[in-house]
N, C-alpha and C positions, 0 to 999 in steps of 0.2 A: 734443227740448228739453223738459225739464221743470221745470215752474215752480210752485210755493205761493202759492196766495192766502189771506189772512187771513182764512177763513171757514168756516163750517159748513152756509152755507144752499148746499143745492145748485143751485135758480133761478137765483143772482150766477155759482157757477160754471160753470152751464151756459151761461148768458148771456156771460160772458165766455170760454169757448170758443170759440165760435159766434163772436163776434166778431174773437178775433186769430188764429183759426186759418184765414182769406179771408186775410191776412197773410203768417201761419204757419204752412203747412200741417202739420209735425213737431211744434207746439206741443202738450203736453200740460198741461193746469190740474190742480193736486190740491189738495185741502182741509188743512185742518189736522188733518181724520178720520185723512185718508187715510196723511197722516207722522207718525202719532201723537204730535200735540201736541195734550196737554189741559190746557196752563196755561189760567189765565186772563190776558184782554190787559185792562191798565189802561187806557182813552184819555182819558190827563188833558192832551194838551197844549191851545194856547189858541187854533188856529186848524187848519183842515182839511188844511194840510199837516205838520203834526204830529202830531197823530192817523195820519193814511195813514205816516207814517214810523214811527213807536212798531207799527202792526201790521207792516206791511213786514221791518224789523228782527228781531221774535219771528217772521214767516215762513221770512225768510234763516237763522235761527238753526240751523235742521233739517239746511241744507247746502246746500239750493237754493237757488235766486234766487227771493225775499220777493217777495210783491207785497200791497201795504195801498191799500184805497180810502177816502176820507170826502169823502162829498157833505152838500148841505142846501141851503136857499133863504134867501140874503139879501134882506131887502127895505130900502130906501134912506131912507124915512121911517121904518123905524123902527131907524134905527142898525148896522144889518144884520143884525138877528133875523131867524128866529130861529138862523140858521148854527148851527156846530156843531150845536146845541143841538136839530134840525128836528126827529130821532125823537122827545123828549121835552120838546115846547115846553110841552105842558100836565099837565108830569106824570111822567104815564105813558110808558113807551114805545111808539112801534108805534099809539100809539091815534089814528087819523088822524082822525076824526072831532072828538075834542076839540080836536088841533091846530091843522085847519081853522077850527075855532070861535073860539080863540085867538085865531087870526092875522086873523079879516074884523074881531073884536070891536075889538083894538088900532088897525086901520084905521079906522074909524068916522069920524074927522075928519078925516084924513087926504086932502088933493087928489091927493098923490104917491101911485103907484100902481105906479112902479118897480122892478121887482125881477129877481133872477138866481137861475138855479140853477149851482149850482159843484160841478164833480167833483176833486177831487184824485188822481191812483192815485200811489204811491211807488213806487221800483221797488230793493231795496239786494240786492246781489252777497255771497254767502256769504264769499268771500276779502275784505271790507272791512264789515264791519256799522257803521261810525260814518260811512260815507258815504249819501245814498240820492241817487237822482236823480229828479227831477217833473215829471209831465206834467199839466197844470190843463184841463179845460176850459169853459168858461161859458156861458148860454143865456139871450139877455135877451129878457124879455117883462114884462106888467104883471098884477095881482092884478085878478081882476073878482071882483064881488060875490054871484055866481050859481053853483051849484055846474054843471058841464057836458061830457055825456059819461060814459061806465063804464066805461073804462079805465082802464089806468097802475093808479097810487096815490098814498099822501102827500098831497103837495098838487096834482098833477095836474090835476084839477078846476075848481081857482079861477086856475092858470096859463096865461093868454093867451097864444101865439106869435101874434105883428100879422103876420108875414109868409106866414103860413099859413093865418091869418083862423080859429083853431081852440085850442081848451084842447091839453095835451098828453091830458090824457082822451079828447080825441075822435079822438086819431090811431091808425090802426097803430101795429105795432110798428114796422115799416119806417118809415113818418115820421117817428117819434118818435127812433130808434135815429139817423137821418141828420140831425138837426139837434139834438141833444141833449147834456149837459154832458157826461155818461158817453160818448156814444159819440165824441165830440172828443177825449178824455181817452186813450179804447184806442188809436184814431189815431193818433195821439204816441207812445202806448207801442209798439206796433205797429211802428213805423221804427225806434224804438231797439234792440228785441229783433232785431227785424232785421239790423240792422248788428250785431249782436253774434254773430246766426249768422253771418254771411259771413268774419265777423276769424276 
């Protein structure tokens, strides 16, 4: 079975092998390299499951079965920034540093301390591109003030799991991978792609 995912970085793809291929042992991930798509993907919609559906769609277009992801961290006090918005809360893209700085600076008054990280994956079938199907998954913990740990990325660091008594920074990947938005998210996908081998 082979699948496209809406991406060029090959870490996600690798990453997301690894993960639905415990699943899926026939599963093969290909890039957007890899089926020679080199448009560019607009991601104008207004929340993370349109986004993951806009790339999904331009993945399924090739012929395969699309697969689009859009994660970020909303946090509750502040209206659910920076969502979408997380790689380029300050700006820049990618610049996790500034973002970080963003997101303690707009907290400063802030008691609520609430937040989520949310993965979206889309999942839309070559023979129907106006359809997709979603898998969400969510990870709640709260923003500490302290950056801690050197791992992950993003906002890692400043995100608390109570359950775990640890940042995602300071987990394994293992940890991190078993209680995390993303790996909730392949999960889900993971059953559906499944049942769709068996039919």
């Amino acid at each position: 079975m082979k699948v496209v995912l809406a991406s060029r970085n090959k870490h996600k793809i690798a990453e997301l092998q690894a993960l639905l291929e415990k699943h899926i042992p026939e599963i093969e991930i290909l890039s957007l390299d890899d089926v020679g798509f080199h448009d560019e993907i607009v991601e104008d919609g207004n929340n993370f499951e349109e986004n993951a559906f806009i790339k999904a769609r331009a993945a399924a277009s090739t012929g395969y079965i699309g697969l689009g992801d859009d994660s970020g961290l909303s946090v509750r006090a502040l209206g659910g920034e920076p969502g979408i918005y997380s790689a380029r809360y300050a700006g820049e893209h990618g610049d996790d540093g500034a973002n970080n700085r963003k997101l303690l600076k707009n907290l400063e008054d802030k008691d609520d301390r609430h937040a989520e990280f949310v993965c979206c994956i889309a999942c839309v079938y070559p023979e129907d591109l106006s359809k997709g199907l979603f898998c969400r998954g969510v990870t709640e913990g709260v923003i500490i003030d302290e950056y801690k740990g050197k791992g992950g990325f993003g906002y890692d660091p400043l995100f608390y799991y109570e359950p775990m008594g640890k940042t995602f920074a300071e987990m394994t990947a293992e940890e991190k991978n078993s209680i995390s938005h993303r790996g909730k998210a392949i999960e889900l996908l993971a059953k559906e792609l499944g049942q769709r081998t068996q039919n």
